[in-house]
C-alpha positions as CSV (number, residue, x, y, z in Angstrom):
1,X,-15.1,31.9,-21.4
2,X,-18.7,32.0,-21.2
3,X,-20.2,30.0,-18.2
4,X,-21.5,27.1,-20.3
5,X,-18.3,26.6,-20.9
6,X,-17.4,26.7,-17.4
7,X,-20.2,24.5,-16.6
8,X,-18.6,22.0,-18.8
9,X,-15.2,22.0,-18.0
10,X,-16.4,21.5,-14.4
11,X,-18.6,19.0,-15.2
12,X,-15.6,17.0,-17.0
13,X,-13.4,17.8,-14.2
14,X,-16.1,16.2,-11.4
15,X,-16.6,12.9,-13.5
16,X,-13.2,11.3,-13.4
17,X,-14.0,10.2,-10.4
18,X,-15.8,7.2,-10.3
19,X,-18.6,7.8,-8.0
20,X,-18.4,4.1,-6.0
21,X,-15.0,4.1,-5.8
22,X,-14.8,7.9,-4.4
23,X,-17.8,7.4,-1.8
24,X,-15.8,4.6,-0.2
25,X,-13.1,6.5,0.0
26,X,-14.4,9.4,1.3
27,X,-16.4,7.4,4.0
28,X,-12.7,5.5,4.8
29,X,-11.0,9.3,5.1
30,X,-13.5,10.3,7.5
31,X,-13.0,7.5,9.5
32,X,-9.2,8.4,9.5
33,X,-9.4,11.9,10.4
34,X,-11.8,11.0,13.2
35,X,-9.0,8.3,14.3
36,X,-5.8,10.5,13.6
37,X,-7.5,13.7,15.5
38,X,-7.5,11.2,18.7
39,X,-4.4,9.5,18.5
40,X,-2.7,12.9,17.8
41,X,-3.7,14.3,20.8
42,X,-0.2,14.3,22.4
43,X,1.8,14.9,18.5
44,X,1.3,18.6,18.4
45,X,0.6,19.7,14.3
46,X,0.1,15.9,13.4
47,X,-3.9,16.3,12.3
48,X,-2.6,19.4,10.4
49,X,-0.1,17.9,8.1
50,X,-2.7,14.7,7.7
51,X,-5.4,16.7,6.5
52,X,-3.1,18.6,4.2
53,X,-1.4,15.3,2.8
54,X,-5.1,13.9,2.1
55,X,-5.8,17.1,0.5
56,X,-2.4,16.4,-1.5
57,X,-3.3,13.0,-2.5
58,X,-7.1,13.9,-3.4
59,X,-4.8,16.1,-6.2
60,X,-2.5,13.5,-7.3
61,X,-5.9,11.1,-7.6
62,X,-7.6,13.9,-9.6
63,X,-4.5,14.2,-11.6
64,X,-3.8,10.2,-12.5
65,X,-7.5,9.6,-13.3
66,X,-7.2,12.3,-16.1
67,X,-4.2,10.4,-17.8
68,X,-5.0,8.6,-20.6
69,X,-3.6,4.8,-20.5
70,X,-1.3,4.9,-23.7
71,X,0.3,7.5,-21.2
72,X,0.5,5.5,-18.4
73,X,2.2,2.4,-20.8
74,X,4.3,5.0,-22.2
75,X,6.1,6.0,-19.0
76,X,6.3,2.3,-17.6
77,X,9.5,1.6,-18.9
78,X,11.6,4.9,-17.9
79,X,9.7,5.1,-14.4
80,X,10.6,1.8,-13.8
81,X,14.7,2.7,-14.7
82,X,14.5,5.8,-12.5
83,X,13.3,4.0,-9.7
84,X,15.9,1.3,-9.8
85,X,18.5,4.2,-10.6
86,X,17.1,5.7,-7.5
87,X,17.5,2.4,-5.4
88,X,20.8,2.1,-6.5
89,X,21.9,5.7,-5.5
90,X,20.4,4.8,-1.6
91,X,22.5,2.0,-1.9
92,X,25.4,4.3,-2.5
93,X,24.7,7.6,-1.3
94,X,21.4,7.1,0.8
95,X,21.1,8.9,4.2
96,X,20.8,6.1,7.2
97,X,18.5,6.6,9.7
98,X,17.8,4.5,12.3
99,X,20.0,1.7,11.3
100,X,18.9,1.8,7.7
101,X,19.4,3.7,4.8
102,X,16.2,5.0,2.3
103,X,16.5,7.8,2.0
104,X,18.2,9.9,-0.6
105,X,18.7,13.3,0.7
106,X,19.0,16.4,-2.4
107,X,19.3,19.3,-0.2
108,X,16.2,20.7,-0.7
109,X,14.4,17.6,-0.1
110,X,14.5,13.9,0.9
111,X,12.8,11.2,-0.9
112,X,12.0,7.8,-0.3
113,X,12.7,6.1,-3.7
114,X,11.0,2.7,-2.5
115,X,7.8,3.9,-2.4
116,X,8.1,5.0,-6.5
117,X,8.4,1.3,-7.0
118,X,5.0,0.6,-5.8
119,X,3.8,1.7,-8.9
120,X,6.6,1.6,-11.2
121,X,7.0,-2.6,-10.5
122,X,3.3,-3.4,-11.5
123,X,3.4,-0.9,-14.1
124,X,6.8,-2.5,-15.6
125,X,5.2,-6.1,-15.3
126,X,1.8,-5.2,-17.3
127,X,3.6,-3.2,-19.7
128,X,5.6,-6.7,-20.8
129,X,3.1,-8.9,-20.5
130,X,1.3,-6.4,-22.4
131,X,4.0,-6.8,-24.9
132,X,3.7,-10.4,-25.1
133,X,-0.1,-10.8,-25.6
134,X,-0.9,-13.9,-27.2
135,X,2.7,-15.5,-27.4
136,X,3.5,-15.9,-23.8
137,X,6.1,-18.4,-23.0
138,X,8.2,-19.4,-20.0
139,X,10.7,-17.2,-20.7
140,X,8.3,-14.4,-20.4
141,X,7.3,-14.9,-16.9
142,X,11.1,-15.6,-16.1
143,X,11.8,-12.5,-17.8
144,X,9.5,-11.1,-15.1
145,X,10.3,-12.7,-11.9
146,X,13.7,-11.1,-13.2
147,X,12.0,-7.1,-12.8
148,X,10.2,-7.9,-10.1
149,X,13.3,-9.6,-8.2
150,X,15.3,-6.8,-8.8
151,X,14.0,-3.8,-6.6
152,X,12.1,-5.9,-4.1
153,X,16.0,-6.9,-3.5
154,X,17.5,-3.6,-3.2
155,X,15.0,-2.4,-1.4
156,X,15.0,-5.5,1.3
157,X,18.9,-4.6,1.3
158,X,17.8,-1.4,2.9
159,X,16.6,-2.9,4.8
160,X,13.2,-1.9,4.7
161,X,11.3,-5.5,4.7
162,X,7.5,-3.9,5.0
163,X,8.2,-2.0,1.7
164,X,9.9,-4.7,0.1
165,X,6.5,-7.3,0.2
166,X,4.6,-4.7,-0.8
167,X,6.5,-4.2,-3.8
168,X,6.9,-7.9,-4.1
169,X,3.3,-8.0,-3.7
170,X,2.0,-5.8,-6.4
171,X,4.8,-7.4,-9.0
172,X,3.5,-11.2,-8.3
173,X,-0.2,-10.7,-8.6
174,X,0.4,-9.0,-12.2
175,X,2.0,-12.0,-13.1
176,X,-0.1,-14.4,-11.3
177,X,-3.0,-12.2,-13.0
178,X,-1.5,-12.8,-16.8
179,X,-1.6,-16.1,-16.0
180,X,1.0,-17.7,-14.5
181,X,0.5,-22.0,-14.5
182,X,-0.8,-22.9,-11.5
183,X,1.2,-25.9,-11.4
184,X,4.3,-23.6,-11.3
185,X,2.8,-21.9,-8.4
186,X,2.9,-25.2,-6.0
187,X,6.0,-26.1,-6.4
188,X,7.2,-22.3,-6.4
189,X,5.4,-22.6,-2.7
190,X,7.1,-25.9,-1.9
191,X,10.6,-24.3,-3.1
192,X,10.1,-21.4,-0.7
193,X,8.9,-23.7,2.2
194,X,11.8,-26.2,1.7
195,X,13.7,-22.7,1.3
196,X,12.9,-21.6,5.1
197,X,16.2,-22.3,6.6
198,X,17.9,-20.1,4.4
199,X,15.4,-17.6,4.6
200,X,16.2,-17.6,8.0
201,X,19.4,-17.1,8.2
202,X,19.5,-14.8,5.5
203,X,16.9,-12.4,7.7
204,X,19.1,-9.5,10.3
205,X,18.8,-10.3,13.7
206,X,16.2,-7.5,14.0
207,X,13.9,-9.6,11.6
208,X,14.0,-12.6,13.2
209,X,13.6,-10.9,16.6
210,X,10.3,-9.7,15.4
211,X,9.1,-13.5,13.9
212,X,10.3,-14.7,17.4
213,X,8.2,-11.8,19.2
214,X,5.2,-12.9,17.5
215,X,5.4,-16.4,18.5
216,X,5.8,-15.3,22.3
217,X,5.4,-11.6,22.6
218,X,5.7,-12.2,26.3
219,X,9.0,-13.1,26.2
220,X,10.0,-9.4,26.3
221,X,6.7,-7.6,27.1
222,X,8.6,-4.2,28.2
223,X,10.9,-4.5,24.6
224,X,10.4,-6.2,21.3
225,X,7.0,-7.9,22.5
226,X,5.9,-3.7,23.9
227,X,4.1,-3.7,20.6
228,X,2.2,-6.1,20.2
229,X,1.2,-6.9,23.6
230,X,-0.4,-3.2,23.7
231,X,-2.0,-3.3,20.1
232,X,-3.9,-6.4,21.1
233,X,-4.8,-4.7,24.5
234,X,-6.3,-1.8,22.9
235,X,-8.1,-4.1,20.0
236,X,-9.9,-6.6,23.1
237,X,-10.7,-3.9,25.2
238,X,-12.7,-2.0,22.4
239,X,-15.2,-5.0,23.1
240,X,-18.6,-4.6,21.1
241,X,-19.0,-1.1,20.6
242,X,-16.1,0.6,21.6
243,X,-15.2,3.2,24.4
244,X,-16.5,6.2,22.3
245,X,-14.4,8.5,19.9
246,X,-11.7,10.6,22.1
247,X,-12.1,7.5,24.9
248,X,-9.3,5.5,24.4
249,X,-7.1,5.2,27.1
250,X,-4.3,2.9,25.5
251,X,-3.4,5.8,23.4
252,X,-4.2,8.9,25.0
253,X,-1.8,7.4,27.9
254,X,0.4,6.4,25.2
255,X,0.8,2.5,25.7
256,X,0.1,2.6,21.8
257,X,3.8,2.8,19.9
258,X,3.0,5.0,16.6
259,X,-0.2,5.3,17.3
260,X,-0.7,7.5,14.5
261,X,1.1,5.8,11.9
262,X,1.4,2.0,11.6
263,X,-0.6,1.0,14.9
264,X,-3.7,3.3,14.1
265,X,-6.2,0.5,13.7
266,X,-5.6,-0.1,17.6
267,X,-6.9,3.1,18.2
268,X,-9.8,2.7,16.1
269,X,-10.7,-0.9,17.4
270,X,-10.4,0.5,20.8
271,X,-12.6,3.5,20.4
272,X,-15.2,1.9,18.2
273,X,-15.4,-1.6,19.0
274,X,-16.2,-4.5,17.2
275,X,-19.1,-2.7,15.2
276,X,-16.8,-0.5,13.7
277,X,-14.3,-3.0,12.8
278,X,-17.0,-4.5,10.9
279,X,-17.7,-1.2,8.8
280,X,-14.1,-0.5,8.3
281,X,-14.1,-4.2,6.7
282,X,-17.1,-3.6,4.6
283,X,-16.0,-0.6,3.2
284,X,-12.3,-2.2,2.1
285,X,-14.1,-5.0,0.7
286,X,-16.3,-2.4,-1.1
287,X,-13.4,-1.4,-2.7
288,X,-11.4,-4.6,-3.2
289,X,-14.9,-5.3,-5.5
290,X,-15.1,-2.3,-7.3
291,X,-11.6,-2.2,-7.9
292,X,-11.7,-5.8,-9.5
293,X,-14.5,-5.0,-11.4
294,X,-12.8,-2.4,-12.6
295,X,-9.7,-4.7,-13.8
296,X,-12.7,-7.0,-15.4
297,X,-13.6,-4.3,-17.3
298,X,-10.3,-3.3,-18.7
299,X,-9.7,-3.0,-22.8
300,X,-6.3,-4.1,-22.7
301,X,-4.2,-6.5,-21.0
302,X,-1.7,-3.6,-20.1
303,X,-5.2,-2.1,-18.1
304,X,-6.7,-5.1,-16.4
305,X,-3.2,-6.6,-15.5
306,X,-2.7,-2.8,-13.8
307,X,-6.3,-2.4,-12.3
308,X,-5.7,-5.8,-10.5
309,X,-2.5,-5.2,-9.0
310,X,-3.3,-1.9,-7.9
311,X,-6.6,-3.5,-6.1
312,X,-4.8,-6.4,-4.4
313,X,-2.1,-4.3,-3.2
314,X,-4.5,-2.2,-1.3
315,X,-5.5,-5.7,0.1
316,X,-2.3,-6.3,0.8
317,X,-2.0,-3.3,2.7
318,X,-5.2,-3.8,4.7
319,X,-4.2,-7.4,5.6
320,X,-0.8,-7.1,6.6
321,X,-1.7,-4.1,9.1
322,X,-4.6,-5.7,10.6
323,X,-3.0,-9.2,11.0
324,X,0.3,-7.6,12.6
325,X,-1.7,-4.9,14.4
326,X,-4.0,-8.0,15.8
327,X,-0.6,-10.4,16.6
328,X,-1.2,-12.7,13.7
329,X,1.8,-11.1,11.7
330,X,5.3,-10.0,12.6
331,X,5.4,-6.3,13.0
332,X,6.8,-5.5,9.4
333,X,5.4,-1.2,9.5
334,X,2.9,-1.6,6.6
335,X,0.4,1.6,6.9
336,X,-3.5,0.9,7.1
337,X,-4.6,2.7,3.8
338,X,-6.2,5.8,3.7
339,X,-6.4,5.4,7.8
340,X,-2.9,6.0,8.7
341,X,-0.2,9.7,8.6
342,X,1.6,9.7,6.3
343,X,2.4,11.5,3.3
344,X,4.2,9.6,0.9
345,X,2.6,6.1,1.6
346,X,-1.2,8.7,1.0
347,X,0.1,9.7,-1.9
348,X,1.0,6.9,-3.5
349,X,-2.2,5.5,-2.6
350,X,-3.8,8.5,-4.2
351,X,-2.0,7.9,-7.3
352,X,-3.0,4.0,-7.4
353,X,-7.3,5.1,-6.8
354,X,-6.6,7.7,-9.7
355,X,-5.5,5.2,-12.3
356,X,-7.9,2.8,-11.5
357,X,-10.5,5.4,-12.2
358,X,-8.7,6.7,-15.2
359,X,-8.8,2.6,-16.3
360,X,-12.5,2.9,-15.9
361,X,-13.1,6.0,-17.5
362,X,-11.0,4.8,-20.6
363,X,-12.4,1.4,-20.9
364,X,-14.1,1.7,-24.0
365,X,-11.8,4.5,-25.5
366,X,-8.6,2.8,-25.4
367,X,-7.4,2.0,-29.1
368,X,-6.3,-1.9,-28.7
């Protein structure tokens, strides 16, 4: 190999990344190893293991954005089947932890088969309606509130409720995406609304708990309302422009419940104030854009129905975490993307920025 061809293969290798989208999220990832660095301060090895599972999804992201998309539409189907094969082993076999069971437990290794249905779901979903181009009827989008129903059930029978919307989540807005009549979409919001009560009761004790805690987190400040009441300490006390990275006290004195993991906005508000709220928000909506003009961009349905669902689930994530982080949502364990530990949650984030930039990269290569 001479080095021009070296120089090449590099060069090939580099630009699969699409440069906006991979500045943001750089910029986001430096903000989180800032912010995991002080809130690990008392979790001995916990920067360690997030800096490795960043390095681990900067490789799955590198290896999804070289994938060409008839190979993504090729492996909808049977990815979707393991994962609901996987789901139903938990059910089954599943190891239960903490009073609920996710995991499935090979020996050598656990895995959490929820989290493959992040992808799998929205994949599934654009692959049909992909199918269906041009001769979409009711049916079709029956068809597909059938798919999507299906593992955001098994997994809520976990029960793991965060996952489940998120799942949920990325299913609806491929279908809402391919077009589902909006007049069908009001009265599915007045079924659900008139549906409450049953909703209700249908929810474990532990769920409701957590609607009631947001409501009234004083009601038990020292147990369900502990949350909470300390994330929106930490958020207030931040003020303008924070108590300066390292300064948080919430945290460091541990008043902060998974302070690394689903509450780590709280240490960031609280150590950077107001101001940095701000840039943490202009940088997601930075990628929200680029992502759906990425989806606008698509040469296929099966790619633009993907690219958007994959962008508005990393909405979904950011919203859900702030609002319940902030007390405007129940406490549900939804991750902040790219901000929060955690290696299967980064890695599946990983793998969604990778085939939104392999959907870019292929948008005017993709045989239709």
């Amino acid at each position: 190999m001479t080095f021009d061809d070296f120089k090449r293969g590099t060069r090939r290798a580099i630009l699969v990344f699409d440069p906006i989208l991979t500045v943001t999220l750089i910029l986001i990832l430096i903000l989180s190893v800032m912010t995991v660095y002080s809130a690990g301060v008392n979790f001995p090895g916990r920067f360690e293991a997030h800096l490795r599972n960043i390095l681990v999804a900067a490789l799955v992201c590198w290896a999804a954005a070289n994938l060409p998309p008839n190979w993504m539409r090729g492996t909808a189907v049977p990815l979707y089947v393991l994962g609901i094969i996987l789901l139903i082993g938990v059910a089954l076999f599943g190891d239960v932890s903490k009073g609920a069971r996710r995991w499935l437990n090979f020996g050598f290794t656990r895995i959490q088969p929820s989290e493959l249905l992040k992808i799998a779901t929205p994949l599934m979903l654009a692959w049909w309606f992909h199918r269906r181009e041009g001769a979409l009827r009711a049916i079709d989008f029956l068809v597909s509130a059938a798919l999507l129903l299906l593992p955001t059930l098994l997994i809520a029978r976990q029960p793991d409720l965060g996952t489940a919307v998120l799942v949920f989540a990325a299913g609806a807005y491929v279908i809402f995406f391919a077009g589902f009549p909006w007049k069908l979409l009001i009265a599915l919001g007045v079924g659900i609304t008139a549906a409450t009560p049953l909703l209700w009761m249908a929810m474990h004790d532990y769920q409701r708990q957590r609607v009631l805690t947001l409501i009234d987190p004083s009601s038990d400040p020292l147990g369900k309302g502990f949350h909470i009441i300390q994330s929106t300490i930490a958020v207030g006390s931040g003020g303008l422009w924070g108590k300066g990275w390292l300064q948080g006290t919430q945290a460091h004195l541990e008043f902060i419940p998974e302070s690394t993991t689903d509450f780590v906005f709280a240490v960031f508000a609280e150590e950077f104030g107001l101001v940095g709220n701000l840039i943490l928000l202009v940088l997601y909506l930075a990628l929200m854009l680029r992502g759906l003009m990425i989806a606008a961009s698509g040469a296929t349905m099966f790619m633009r129905l993907l690219a958007g669902s994959i962008t508005m689930i990393f909405f979904t994530y950011a919203f859900v975490n702030m609002g319940m982080v902030s007390g405007i949502l129940p406490v549900v364990g939804v991750p902040l993307p790219w901000m929060s530990y955690g290696g299967t949650a980064m890695v599946t984030l990983g793998l969604g920025a990778g085939l939104l930039m392999s959907i870019h990269r292929h948008r005017k290569l993709v045989q239709t």
